[in-house]
C-alpha positions as CSV (number, residue, x, y, z in Angstrom):
1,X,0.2,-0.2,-34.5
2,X,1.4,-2.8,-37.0
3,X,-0.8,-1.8,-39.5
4,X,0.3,2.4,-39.2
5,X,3.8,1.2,-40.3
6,X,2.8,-0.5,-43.2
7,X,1.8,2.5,-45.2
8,X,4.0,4.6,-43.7
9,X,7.5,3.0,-43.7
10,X,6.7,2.5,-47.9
11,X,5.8,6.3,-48.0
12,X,9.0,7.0,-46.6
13,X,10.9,4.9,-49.1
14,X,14.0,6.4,-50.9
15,X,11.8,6.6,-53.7
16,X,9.2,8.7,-52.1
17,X,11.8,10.8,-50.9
18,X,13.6,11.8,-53.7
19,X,9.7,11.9,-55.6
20,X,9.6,15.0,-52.5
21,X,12.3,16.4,-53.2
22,X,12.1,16.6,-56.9
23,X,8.3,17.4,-57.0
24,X,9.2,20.8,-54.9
25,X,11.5,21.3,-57.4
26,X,9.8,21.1,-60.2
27,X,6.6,23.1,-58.7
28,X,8.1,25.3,-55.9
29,X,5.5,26.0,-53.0
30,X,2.7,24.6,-55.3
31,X,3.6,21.5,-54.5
32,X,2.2,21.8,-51.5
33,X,-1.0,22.4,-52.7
34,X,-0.6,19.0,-55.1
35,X,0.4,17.3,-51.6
36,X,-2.4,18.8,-49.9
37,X,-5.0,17.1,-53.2
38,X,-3.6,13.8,-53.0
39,X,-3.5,13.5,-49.3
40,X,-7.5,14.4,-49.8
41,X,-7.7,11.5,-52.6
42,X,-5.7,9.1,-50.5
43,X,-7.8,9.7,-47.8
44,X,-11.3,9.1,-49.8
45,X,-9.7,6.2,-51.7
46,X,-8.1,4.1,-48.6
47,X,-11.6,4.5,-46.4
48,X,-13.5,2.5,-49.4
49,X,-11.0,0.2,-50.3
50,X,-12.2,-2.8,-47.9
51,X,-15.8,-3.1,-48.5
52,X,-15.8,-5.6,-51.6
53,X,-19.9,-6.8,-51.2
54,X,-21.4,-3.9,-51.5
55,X,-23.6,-2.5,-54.1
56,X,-24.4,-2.7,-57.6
57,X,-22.8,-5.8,-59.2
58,X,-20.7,-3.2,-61.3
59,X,-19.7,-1.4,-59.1
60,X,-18.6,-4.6,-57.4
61,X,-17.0,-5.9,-60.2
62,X,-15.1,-2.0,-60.3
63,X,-14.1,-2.6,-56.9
64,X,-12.4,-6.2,-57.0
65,X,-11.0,-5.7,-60.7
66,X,-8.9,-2.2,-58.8
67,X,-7.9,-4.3,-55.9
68,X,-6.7,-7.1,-58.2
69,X,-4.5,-4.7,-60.4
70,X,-3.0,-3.4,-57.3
71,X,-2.6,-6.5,-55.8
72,X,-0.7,-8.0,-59.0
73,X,1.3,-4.5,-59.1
74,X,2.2,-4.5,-55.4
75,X,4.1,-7.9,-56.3
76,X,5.5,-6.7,-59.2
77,X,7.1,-3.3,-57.7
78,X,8.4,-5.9,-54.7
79,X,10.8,-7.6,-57.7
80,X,11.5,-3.8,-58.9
81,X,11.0,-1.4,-56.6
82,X,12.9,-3.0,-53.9
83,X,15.6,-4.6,-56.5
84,X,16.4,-0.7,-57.4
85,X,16.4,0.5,-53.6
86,X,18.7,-2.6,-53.1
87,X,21.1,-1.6,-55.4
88,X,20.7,1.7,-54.2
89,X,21.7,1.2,-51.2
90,X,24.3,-0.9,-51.6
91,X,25.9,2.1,-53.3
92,X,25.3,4.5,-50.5
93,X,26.8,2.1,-48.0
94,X,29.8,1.9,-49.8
95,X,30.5,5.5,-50.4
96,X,29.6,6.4,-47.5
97,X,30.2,4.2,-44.5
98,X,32.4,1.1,-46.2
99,X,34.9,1.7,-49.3
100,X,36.2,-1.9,-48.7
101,X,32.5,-3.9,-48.6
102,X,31.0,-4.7,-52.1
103,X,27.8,-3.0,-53.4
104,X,26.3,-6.2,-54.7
105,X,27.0,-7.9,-51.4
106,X,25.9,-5.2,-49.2
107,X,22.3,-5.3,-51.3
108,X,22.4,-9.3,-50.5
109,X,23.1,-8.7,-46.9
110,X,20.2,-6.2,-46.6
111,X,17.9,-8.6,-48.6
112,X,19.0,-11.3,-46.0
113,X,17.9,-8.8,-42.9
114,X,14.4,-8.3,-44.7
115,X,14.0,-12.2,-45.2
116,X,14.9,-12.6,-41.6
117,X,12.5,-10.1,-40.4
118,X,9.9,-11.6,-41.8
119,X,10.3,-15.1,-40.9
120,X,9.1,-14.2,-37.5
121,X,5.5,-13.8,-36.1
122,X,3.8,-10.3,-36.2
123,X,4.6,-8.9,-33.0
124,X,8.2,-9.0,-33.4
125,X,8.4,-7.7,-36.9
126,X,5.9,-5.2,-36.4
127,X,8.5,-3.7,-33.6
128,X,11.4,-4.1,-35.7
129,X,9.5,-2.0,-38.6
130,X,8.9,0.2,-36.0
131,X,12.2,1.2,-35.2
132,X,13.6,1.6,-38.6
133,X,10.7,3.5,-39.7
134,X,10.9,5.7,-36.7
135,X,15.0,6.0,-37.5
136,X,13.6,7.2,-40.7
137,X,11.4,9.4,-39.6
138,X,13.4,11.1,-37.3
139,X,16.1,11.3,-39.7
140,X,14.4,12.9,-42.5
141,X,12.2,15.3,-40.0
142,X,15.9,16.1,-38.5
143,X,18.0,17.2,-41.6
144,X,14.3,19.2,-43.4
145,X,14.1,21.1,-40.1
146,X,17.8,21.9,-40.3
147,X,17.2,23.0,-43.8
148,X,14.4,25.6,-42.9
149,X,17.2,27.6,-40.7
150,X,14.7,30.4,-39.4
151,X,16.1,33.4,-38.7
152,X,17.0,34.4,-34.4
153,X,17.9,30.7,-34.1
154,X,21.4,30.6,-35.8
155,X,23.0,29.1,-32.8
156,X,21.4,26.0,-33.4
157,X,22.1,25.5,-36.8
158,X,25.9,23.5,-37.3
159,X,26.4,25.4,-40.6
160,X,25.6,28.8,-42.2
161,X,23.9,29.5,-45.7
162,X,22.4,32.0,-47.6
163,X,18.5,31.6,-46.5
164,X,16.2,31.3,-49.4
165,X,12.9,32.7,-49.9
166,X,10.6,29.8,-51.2
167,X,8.8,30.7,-54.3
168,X,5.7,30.0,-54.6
169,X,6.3,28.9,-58.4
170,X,9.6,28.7,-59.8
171,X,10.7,30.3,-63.0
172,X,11.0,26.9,-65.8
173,X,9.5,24.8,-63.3
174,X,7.2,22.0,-64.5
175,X,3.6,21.8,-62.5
176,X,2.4,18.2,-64.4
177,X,5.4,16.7,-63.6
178,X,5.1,18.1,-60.0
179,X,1.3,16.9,-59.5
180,X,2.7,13.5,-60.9
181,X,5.5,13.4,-58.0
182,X,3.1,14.3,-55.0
183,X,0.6,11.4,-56.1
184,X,4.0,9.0,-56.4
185,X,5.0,10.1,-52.8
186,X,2.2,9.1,-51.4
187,X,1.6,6.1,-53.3
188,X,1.4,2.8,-50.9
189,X,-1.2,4.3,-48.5
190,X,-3.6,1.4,-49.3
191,X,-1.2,-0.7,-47.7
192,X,-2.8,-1.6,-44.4
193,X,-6.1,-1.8,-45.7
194,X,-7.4,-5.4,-45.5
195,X,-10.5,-6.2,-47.9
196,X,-10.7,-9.9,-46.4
197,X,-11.9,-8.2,-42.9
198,X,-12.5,-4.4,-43.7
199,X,-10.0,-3.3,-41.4
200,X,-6.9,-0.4,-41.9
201,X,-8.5,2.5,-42.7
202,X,-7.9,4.7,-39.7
203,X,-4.4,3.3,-39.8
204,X,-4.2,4.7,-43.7
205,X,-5.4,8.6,-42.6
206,X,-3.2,8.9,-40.1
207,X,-0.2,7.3,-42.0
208,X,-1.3,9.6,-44.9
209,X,-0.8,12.7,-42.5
210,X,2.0,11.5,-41.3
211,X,4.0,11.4,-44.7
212,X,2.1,14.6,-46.0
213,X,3.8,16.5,-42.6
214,X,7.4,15.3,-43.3
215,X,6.9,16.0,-47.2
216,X,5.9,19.3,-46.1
217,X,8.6,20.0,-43.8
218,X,11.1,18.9,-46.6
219,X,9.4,20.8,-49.3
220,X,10.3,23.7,-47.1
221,X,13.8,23.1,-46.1
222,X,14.5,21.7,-49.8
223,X,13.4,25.4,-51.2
224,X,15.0,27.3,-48.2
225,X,18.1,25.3,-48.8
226,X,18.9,25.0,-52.9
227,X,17.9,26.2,-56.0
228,X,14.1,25.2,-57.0
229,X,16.0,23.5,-60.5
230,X,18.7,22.0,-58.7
231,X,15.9,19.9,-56.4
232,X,13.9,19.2,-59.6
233,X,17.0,18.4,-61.7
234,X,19.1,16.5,-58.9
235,X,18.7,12.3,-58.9
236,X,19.5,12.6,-54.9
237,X,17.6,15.9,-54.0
238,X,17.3,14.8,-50.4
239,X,21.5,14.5,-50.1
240,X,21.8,18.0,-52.0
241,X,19.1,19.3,-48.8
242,X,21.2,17.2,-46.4
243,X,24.9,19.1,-47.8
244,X,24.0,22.1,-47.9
245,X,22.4,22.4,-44.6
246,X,24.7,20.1,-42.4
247,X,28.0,19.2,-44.8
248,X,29.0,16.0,-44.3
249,X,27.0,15.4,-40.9
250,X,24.0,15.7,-43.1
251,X,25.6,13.5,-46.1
252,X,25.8,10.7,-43.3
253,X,22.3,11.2,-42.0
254,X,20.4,10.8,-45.1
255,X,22.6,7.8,-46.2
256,X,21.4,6.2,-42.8
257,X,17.9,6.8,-43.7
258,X,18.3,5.4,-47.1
259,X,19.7,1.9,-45.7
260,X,16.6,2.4,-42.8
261,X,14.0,3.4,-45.5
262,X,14.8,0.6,-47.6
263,X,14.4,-1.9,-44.7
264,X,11.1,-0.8,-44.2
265,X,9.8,-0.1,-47.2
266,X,10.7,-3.6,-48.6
267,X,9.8,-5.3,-45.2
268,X,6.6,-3.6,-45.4
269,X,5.9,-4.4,-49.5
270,X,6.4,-7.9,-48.2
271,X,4.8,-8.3,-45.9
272,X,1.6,-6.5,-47.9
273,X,2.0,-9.1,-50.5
274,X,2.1,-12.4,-48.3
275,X,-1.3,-10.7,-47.2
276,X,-2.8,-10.7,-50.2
277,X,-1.2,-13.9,-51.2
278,X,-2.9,-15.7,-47.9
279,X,-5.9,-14.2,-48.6
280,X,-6.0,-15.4,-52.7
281,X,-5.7,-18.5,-51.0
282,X,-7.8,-18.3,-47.8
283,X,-4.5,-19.0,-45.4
284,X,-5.6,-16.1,-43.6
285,X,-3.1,-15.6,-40.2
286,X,-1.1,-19.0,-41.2
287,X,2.3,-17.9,-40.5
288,X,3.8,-20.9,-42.2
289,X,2.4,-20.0,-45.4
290,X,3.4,-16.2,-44.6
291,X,6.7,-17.8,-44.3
292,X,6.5,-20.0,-47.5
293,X,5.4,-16.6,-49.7
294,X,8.1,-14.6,-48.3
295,X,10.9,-17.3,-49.3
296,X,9.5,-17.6,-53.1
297,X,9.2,-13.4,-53.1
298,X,12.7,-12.9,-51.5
299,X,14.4,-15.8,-54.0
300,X,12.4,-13.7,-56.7
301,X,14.4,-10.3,-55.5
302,X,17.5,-12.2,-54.7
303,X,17.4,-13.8,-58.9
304,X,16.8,-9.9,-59.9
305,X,19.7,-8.7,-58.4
306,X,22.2,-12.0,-59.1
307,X,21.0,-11.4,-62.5
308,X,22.3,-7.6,-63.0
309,X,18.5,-6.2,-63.2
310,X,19.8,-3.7,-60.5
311,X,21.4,-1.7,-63.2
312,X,19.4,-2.4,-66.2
313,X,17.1,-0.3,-68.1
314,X,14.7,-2.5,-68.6
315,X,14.3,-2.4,-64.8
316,X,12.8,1.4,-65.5
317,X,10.3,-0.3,-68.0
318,X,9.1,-2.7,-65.6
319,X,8.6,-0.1,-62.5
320,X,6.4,1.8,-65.1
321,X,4.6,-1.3,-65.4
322,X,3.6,-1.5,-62.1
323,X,3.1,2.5,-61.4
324,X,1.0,2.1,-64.2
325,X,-0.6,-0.7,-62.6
326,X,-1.1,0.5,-59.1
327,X,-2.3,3.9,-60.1
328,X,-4.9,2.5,-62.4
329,X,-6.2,0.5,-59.5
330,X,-6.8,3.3,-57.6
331,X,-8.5,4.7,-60.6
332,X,-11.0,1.9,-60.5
333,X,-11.6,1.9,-57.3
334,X,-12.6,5.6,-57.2
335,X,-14.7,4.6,-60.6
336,X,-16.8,2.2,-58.3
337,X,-17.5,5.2,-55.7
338,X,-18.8,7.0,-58.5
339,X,-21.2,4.1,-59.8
340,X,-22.3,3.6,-56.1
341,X,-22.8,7.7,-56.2
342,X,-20.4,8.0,-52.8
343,X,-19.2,11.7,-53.1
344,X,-19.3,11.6,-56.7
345,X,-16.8,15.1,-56.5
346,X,-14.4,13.2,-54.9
347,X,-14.7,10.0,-56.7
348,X,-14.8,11.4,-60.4
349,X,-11.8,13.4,-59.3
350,X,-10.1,10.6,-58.2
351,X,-10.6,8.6,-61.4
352,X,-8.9,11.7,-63.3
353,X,-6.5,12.6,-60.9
354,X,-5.2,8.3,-60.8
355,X,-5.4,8.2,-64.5
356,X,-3.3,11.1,-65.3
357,X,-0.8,9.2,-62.8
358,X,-1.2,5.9,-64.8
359,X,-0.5,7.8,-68.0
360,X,2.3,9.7,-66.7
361,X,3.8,6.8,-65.3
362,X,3.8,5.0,-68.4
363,X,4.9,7.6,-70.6
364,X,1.7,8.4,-72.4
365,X,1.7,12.4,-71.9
366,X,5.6,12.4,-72.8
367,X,7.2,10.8,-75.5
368,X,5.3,7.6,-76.0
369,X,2.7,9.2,-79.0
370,X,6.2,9.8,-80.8
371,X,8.0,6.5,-80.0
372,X,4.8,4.4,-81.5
373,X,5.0,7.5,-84.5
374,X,8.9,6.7,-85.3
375,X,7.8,3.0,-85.0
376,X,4.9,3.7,-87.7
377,X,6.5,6.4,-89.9
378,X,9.9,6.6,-91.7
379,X,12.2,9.1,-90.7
380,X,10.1,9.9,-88.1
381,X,13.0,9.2,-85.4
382,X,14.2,13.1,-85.2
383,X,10.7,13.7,-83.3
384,X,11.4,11.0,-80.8
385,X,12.4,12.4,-77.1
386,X,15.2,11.8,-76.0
387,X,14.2,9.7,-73.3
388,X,12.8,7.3,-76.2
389,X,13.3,3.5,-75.8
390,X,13.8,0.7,-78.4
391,X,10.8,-1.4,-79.8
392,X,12.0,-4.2,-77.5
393,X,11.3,-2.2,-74.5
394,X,8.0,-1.2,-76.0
395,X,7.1,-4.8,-76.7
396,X,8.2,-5.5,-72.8
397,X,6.1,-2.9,-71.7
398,X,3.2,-4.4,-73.4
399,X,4.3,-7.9,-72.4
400,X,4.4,-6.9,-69.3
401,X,1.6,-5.1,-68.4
402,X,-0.4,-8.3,-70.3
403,X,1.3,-10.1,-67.8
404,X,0.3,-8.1,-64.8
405,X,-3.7,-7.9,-66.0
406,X,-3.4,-11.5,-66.4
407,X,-2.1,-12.0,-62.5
408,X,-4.9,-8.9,-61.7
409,X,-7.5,-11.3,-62.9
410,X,-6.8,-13.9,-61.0
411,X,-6.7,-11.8,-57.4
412,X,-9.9,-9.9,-58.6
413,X,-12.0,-13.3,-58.6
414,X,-10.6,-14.1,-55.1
415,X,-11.9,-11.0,-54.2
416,X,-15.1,-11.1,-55.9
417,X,-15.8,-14.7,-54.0
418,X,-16.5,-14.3,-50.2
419,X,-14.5,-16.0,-48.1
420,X,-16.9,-18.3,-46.5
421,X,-17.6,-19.7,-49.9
422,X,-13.9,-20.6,-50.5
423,X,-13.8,-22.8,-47.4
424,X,-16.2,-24.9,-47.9
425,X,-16.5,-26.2,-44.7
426,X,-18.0,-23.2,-42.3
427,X,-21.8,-23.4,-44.2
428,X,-21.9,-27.4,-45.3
429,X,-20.4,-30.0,-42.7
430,X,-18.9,-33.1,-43.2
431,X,-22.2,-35.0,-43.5
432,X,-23.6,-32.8,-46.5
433,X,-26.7,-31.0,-44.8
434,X,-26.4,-27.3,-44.1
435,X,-26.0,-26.1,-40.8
436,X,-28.7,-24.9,-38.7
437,X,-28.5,-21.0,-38.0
C-alpha cells in the first residue's frame, strides 16, 4: 500500500488543490472533461514507464532520456515545490491556529517532522503517510461534498447559501489555461512507478482515480459554491469553497489539510527521489543511504528557506523549470510508445498534450515570444505582459533548465545501463571467469 500513497498524497498537495480549484474556474464543467483526458494519459503513460530494455534502441534511448528529465525535475521541484508549500504553510498555521508561533519557524518545524519521517524504515513511514494522506483525503472529500449542498438535504448542511447551477462553460472563462491546470493536478502519478524492477503501475491507476474522484467532487462543490471567476481568479480557491460552505468551520478544515497535504506530499517527493537516487547508484533497499540522501535533500530545503527563497520570485522561475521539466519527460516517454507503435492514438496524443503543458508551464504560449521581443527590439517593452520578468530571470531560466538537462543526462545513462552490469559482481566472480548458468 506504500506505493498507492506515493502518487496520491503529491496529487493531493496544496498545489494540486488550488490547480482544482482554479482550473474549474477557469473552464466551468469542462474541466471535467480535461480531468477526464488526463486521467486517460496518466493512465497510458504510468503503465509504460518501467520497462526501460525494450525495443528499438531509439525508442530506448526516448524512454531513459524521459525518465532522466523527470528524475532531475522531481529533485528540483523537492527544493521548490516543497520550499513554497513550506512557507505556505507556515502562513496558514499562523493565521489560523497560532498568532504567537513564527511562520519561518513553523515551516522549519514541519521540515523537521518530514526529515524524521523519513529516517525510519518503510513500514513505519509508509503508515505515517497513510494517515496524513487519509486526513487529507477526508478533509478535502468533507468540505467539496459540503459545497454541493443538494437540495431535500438542508438539515445536514451547517450553513445556508444560494445553490448554484454549474455551468457547463463560464462566460470569460479561459479553456487553455483550464486544460493546463487539470494536467498540473494530476502531475506526480509516475511516482510509484519503479523502472529498476517494473513495479507501480497498478498502484499509479488507482491513485490516478483516486485524485480524479476528489477533483471531481470539488469541481462540483467549487461551482455550486462561488462564482466560476472567483475560483479561477482566487490564489486560495479551496478556502473561498471551504467559507462559503462551512464559515469558519470550513476555514479550519482546509488549513488542516494544507499542513496534512504538505506532509505528504513532501514526505512522498522524498522519498521518490532517494529512490531514484539509490537506484543511479545501485543502493537499491539500503536504508542507510536512503537515510544519507534524505539528510543532503532536507539541508538542501532547509538552505532554501533560511535563505528567503520562500518569498522570492525567482522561486516561480525555478518551479517553471521543473514543470517544464517533468512535463517534457512525460512527453518523451509517450514519444517512445509512439516509435515502438504502442497505441500510437494515445501515444501521439500524449506527446502533444505533455508539450503543450511544458510550454505553458514555461511561459512559451503567454508572454515569453514578447519578453525575448522587448529584449531584441527597442521600445518594444509596451507589448510585454504584464506578468513579464527581467533578463536576469530569463537568463536563470535558461541557466537553469541547462542545469536540469545536465543532471537528466546523468540519471538517463543509469537507466540506460542494466543493473546487473553496474554491479559487477552478479555475472563475473572474484576469480575472473564467468559464472556457469
Amino acid at each position: 500500500m506504500f506505493e498507492l500513497f506515493l502518487p496520491l498524497a503529491f496529487m493531493l498537495s496544496p498545489g494540486a488543490i488550488k490547480a482544482a480549484g482554479n482550473g474549474s474556474g477557469a473552464g466551468g464543467m469542462l474541466f471535467g472533461i480535461f480531468l477526464f483526458a488526463a486521467m486517460a494519459q496518466a493512465l497510458f503513460t504510468g503503465n509504460g514507464m518501467g520497462a526501460t530494455q525494450e525495443g528499438s534502441s531509439a525508442s530506448r534511448g526516448l524512454h531513459c532520456a524521459g525518465l532522466g528529465i523527470i528524475s532531475a525535475a522531481r529533485i528540483l521541484a523537492l527544493f521548490t515545490l516543497v520550499t513554497l508549500w513550506l512557507g505556505e504553510a507556515g502562513y496558514a498555521f499562523n493565521e489560523l491556529f497560532a498568532p504567537w508561533y513564527p511562520n519561518l519557524g513553523f515551516s522549519f518545524t514541519l521540515l523537521a517532522l518530514i526529515f524524521g519521517i523519513s529516517m525510519l524504515p518503510e513500514t513505519p513511514r509508509g503508515v505515517v503517510l497513510y494517515l496524513a494522506t487519509m486526513i487529507t483525503l477526508a478533509g478535502v472529500g468533507y468540505v467539496a461534498v459540503m459545497a454541493t449542498q443538494p437540495h431535500g438535504l438542508e438539515s445536514w448542511f451547517p450553513t445556508m447559501f444560494p445553490q448554484k447551477t454549474p455551468p457547463f462553460f463560464p462566460t470569460g472563462g479561459d479553456p487553455v489555461r483550464s486544460l493546463y491546470l487539470a494536467l498540473l493536478a494530476l502531475l506526480g502519478f509516475d511516482l510509484a512507478v519503479r523502472p529498476d524492477s517494473g513495479r507501480g503501475a497498478r498502484r499509479t491507476a488507482i491513485a490516478v482515480l483516486l485524485a480524479v474522484a476528489v477533483f471531481g467532487v470539488c469541481m462540483w462543490g467549487g461551482l455550486s459554491a462561488a462564482h466560476p471567476l472567483d475560483l479561477a481568479g482566487s490564489v486560495v480557491p479551496h478556502f473561498l469553497m471551504a467559507s462559503i460552505a462551512l464559515g469558519e468551520r470550513g476555514r479550519d478544515i482546509m488549513g488542516v489539510v494544507v499542513l496534512t497535504g504538505t506532509f505528504a506530499a513532501a514526505t512522498a517527493l522524498l522519498t521518490a527521489c532517494c529512490r531514484q537516487m539509490q537506484h543511479l547508484f545501485r543502493r537499491t533497499d539500503d536504508l542507510n543511504f536512503h537515510r544519507a540522501m534524505s539528510i543532503l535533500l532536507c539541508l538542501g530545503v532547509a538552505a532554501m528557506l533560511a535563505t528567503g527563497w520562500a518569498g522570492e520570485p525567482r522561486l516561480e522561475i525555478l518551479i517553471a523549470v521543473a514543470l517544464t521539466g517533468w512535463f517534457a519527460g512525460y512527453a518523451l516517454i509517450n514519444l517512445s510508445h509512439a516509435v515502438r507503435g504502442v497505441l500510437p492514438p494515445l501515444a501521439v496524443t500524449g506527446v502533444l498534450l505533455y508539450v503543450f503543458g511544458a510550454c505553458v508551464a514555461s511561459g512559451l504560449t503567454t508572454d515569453l515570444f514578447a519578453r525575448l521581443a522587448s529584449l531584441l527590439t527597442d521600445g518594444a517593452a509596451d507589448a510585454v505582459h504584464e506578468g513579464t520578468t527581467d533578463p536576469g530571470q530569463l537568463l536563470l531560466f535558461a541557466y537553469a533548465f541547462a542545469g536540469l538537462c545536465g543532471v537528466a543526462l546523468l540519471f538517463a545513462l543509469g537507466f540506460r545501463r542494466p543493473p546487473a552490469q553496474a554491479k559487477g559482481d552478479d555475472s563475473t566472480p572474484k576469480d575472473g571467469q564467468p559464472t556457469k548458468k
